[in-house]
C-alpha positions as CSV (number, residue, x, y, z in Angstrom):
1,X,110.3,157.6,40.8
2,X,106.9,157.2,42.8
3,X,106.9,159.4,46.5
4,X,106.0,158.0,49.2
5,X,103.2,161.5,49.8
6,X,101.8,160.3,46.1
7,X,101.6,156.8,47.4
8,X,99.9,157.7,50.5
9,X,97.4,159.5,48.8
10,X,95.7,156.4,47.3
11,X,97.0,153.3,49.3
12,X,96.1,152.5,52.8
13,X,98.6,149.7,53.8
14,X,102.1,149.4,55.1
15,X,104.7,150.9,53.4
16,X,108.5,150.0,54.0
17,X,111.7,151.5,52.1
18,X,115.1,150.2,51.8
19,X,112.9,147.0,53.4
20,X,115.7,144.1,53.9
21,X,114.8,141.0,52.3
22,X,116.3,138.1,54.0
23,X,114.1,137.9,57.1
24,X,111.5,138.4,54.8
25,X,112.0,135.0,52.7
26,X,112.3,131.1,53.9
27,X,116.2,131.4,52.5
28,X,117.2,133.8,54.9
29,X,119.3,135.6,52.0
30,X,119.2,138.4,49.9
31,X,119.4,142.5,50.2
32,X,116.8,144.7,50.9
33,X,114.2,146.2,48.1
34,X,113.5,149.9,47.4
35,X,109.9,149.9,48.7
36,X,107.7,146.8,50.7
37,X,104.2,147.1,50.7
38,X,101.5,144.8,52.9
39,X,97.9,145.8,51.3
40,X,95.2,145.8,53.7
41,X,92.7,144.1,51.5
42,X,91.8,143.5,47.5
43,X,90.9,146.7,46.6
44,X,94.2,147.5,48.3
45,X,96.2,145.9,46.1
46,X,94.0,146.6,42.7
47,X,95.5,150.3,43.7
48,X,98.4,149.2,44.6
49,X,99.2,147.3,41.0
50,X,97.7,150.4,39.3
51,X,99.9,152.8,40.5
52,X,103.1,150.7,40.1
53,X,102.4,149.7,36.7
54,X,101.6,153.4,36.0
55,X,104.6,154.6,37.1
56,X,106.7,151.4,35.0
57,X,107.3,150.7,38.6
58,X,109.0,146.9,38.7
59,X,107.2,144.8,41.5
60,X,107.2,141.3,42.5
61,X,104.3,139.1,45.3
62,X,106.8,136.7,47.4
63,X,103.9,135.4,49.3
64,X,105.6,134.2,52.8
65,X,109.0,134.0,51.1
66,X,109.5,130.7,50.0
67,X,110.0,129.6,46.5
68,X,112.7,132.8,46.0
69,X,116.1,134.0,45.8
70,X,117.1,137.5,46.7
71,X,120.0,138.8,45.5
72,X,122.6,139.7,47.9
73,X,122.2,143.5,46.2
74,X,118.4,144.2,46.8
75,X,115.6,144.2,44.9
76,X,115.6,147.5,42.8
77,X,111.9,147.1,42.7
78,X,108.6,146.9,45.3
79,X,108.1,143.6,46.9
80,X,104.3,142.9,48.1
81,X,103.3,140.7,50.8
82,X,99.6,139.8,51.1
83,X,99.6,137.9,54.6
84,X,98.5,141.0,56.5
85,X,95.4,141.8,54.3
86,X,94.6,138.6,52.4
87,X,94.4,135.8,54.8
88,X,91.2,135.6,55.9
89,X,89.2,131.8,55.9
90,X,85.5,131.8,55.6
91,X,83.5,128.7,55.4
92,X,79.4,129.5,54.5
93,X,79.3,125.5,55.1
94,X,78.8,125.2,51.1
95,X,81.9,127.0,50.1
96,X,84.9,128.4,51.5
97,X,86.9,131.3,50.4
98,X,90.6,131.7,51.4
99,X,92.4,134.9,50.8
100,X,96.1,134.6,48.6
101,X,97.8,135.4,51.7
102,X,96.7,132.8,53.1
103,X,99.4,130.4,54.5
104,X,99.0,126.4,53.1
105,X,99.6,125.1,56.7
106,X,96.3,127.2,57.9
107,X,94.1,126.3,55.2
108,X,95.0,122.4,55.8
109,X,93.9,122.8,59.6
110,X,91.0,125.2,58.5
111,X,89.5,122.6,56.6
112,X,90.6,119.5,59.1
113,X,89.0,121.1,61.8
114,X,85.5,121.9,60.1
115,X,86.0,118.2,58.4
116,X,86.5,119.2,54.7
117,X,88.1,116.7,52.8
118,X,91.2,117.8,49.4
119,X,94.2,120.1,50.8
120,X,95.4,117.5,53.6
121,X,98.4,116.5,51.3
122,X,100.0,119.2,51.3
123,X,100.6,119.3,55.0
124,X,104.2,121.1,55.6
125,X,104.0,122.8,52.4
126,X,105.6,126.2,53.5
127,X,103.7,128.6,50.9
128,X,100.6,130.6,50.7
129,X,97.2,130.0,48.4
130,X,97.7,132.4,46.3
131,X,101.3,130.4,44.8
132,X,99.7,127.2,45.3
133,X,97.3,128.4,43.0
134,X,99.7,129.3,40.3
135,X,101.9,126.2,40.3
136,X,98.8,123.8,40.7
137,X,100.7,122.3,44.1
138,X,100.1,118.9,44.9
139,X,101.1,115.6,46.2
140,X,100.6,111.9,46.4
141,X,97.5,112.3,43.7
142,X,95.7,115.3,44.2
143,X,96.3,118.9,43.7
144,X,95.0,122.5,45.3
145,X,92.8,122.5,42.2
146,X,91.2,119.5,42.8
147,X,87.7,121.6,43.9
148,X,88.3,125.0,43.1
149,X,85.4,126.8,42.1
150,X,86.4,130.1,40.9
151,X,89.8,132.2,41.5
152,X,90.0,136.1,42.0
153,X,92.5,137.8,40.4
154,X,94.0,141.0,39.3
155,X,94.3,141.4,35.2
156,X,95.4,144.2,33.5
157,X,94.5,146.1,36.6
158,X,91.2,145.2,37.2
159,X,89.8,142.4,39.4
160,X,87.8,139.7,38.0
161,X,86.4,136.9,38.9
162,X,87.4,133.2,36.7
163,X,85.4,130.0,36.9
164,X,87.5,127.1,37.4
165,X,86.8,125.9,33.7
166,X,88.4,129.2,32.3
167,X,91.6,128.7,34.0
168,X,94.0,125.7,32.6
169,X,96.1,123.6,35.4
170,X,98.2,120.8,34.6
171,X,101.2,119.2,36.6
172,X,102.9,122.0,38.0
173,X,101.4,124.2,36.2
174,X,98.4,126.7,35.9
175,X,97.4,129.2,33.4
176,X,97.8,132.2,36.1
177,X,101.2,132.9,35.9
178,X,100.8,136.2,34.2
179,X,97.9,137.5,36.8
180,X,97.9,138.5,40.6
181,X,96.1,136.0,42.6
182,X,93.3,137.5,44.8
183,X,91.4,135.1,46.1
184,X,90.2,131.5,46.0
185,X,86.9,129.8,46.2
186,X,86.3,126.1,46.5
187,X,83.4,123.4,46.9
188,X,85.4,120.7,49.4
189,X,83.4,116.8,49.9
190,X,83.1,116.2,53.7
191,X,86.3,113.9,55.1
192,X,86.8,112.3,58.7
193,X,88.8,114.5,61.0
194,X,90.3,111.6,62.5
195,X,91.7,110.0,59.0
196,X,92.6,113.5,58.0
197,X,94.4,114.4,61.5
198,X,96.2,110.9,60.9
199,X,97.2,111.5,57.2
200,X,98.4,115.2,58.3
201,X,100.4,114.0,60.9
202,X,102.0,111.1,58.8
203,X,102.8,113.8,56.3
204,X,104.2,116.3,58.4
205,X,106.5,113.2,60.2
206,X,107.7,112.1,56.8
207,X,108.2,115.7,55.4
208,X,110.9,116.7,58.5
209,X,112.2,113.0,57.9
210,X,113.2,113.4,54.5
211,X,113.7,117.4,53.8
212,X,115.7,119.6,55.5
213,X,113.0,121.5,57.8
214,X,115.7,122.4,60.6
215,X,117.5,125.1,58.3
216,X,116.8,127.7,55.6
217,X,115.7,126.6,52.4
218,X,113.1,128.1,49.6
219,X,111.5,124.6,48.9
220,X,112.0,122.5,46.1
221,X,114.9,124.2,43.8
222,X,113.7,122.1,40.6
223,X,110.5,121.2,39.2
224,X,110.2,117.5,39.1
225,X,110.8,116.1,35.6
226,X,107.6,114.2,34.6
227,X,107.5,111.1,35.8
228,X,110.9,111.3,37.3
229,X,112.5,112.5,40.7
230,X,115.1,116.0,40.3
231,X,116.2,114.8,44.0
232,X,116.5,111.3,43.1
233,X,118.9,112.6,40.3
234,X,120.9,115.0,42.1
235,X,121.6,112.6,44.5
236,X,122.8,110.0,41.8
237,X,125.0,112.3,40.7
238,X,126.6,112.2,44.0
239,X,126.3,115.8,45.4
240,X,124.3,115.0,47.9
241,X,126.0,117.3,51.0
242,X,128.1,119.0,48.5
243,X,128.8,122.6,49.6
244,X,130.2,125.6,48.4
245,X,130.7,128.6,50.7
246,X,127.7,128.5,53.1
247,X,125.5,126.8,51.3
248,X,124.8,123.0,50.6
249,X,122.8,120.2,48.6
250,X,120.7,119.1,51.1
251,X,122.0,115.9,52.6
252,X,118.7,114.7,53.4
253,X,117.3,115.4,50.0
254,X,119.3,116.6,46.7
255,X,116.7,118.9,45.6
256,X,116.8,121.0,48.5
257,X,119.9,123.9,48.7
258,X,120.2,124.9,52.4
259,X,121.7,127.9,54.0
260,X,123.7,127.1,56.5
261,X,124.3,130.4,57.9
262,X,125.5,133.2,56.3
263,X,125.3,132.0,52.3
264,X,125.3,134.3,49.8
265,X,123.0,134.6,46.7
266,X,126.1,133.5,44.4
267,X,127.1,130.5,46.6
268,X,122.8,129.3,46.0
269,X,123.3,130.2,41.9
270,X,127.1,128.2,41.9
271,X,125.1,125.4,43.3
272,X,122.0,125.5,41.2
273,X,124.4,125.8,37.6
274,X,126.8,122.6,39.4
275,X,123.7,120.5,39.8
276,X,122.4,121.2,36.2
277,X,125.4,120.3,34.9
278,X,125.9,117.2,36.5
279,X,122.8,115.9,35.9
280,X,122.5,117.0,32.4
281,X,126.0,115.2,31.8
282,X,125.0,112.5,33.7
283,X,121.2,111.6,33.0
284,X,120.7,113.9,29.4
285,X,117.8,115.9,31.4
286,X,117.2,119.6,31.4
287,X,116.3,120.5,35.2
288,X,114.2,123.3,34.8
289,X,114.6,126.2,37.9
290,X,111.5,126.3,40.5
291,X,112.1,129.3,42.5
292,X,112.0,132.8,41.4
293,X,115.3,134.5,40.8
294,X,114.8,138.2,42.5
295,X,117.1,141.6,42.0
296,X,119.8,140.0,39.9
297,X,121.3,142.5,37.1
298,X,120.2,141.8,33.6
299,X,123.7,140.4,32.8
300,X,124.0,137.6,35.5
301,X,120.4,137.4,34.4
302,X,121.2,136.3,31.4
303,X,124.3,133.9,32.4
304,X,121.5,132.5,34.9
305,X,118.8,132.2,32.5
306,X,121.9,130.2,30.0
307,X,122.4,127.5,32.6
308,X,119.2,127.4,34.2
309,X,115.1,127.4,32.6
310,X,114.2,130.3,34.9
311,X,111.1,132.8,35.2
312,X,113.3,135.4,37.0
């Protein structure tokens, strides 16, 4: 087990123990995790990783806490948040570099205000860079790798630097699942403030139209089946609003689950395996899981993992 004394010696950020999880994530659910660590920059966390992975320490990056479910049990493990030391903007006016900490929202009015031109579609997107990065986010045709110029990342413990051409992104998909995001560089073409001010308004309008903004949610439960819609065949299946304990199919969009005060972890999994039942039943399609599963016991693991195509 690492001490705290050991861990002091060598890293320079915050430490938590027995850090609660739920305020911590967008889902508002989930116990708290043996240690919770906010590095103060990239050397930081290079230390930081080291140590852990030294010491077969389990550890997971939840970013802002979106795109995650805590179990109601804790996380028997060290969750890392890199807002406090990796959020930094800078723009040379040839390239700018964004920290992984780095909240989506800030980046889009970063780059609005100094009248760069390639993130403004993802306007309301609640994550930070650094998971952007690894699921290639996107919308309405273009994608947060669009003009990326090299990404800094942690592999294997060290840092390194990769040009965009030695990383592979796809639809939902990058080749950067396995490494810790650092950093990204980019090269963005010049836009109009006004038509990007327009277009990020119209998005964020249409975003707390159709998804359930007002309560606690971690995003988009499913990836998107290509060229189809994992909302669009939730909703067919007719569970749109259905609920079990405190927690709910969205009833303004089927691929949302919402916590609607007080859900437990179970009542979020009951939902997910209901909804890939039904549509599997229904349609013959596979929906595969889009949010982490975090600090469930290797045996519900494994009854998760049956039901649901899952990364926890």
């Amino acid at each position: 087990m690492i001490s705290v004394e050991q861990l002091k010696k060598y890293f320079r950020g915050h430490i938590g123990i027995g850090e609660p999880l739920d305020n911590l994530t967008t889902f508002k659910i989930g116990g708290a995790a043996d240690f919770y660590f906010e590095p103060v920059d990239s050397g930081d966390l290079a230390v930081l990783i080291n140590i852990l992975n030294e010491h077969g320490f389990p550890f997971e990056i939840i970013g802002n806490g979106s795109n995650v479910l805590v179990s109601d049990y804790g996380y028997r493990g060290a969750a890392i948040n890199l807002e406090r030391g990796l959020s930094d903007i800078r723009f040379s006016g040839e390239v700018l570099k964004a920290g992984a900490g780095t909240k989506l929202a800030n980046l889009v009015d970063f780059c609005i205000d100094n009248g760069l031109h390639g993130v403004e579609m993802l306007a309301g997107f609640p994550g930070t860079l650094g998971g952007a990065l690894v699921k290639n986010e996107g919308a309405y045709g273009g994608s947060i790798s669009d003009y990326l110029v090299e990404v800094e990342i942690i592999r294997r413990g060290e840092l390194k630097l990769l040009p965009r051409e030695a990383a592979v992104f796809g639809y939902q998909f990058s080749s950067l699942s396995d490494d810790i995001i650092v950093s990204g560089t980019f090269r963005f073409p010049d836009g109009d403030k006004a038509e990007m001010k327009r277009v990020r308004r119209e998005l964020l309008l249409r975003r707390s139209e159709s998804q359930p903004t007002e309560l606690p949610n971690a995003g988009l439960i499913f990836r998107n089946p290509v060229m189809n819609s994992a909302g669009r065949l939730i909703e067919n299946c007719g569970l749109r609003g259905f609920r079990i304990g405190n927690a709910e199919i969205a009833q303004k969009h089927g691929n949302f689950i919402v916590n609607l005060g007080g859900a437990s972890s179970m009542d979020v999994i009951r939902l997910i395996k209901t909804a890939r039942e039904k549509v599997q039943e229904k349609f013959g399609v596979t929906l595969d899981l889009g949010v982490k599963l975090l600090g469930f016991s290797d045996g519900l693991k494994d009854e998760v993992e049956a039901l649901v195509s899952s990364e926890a």
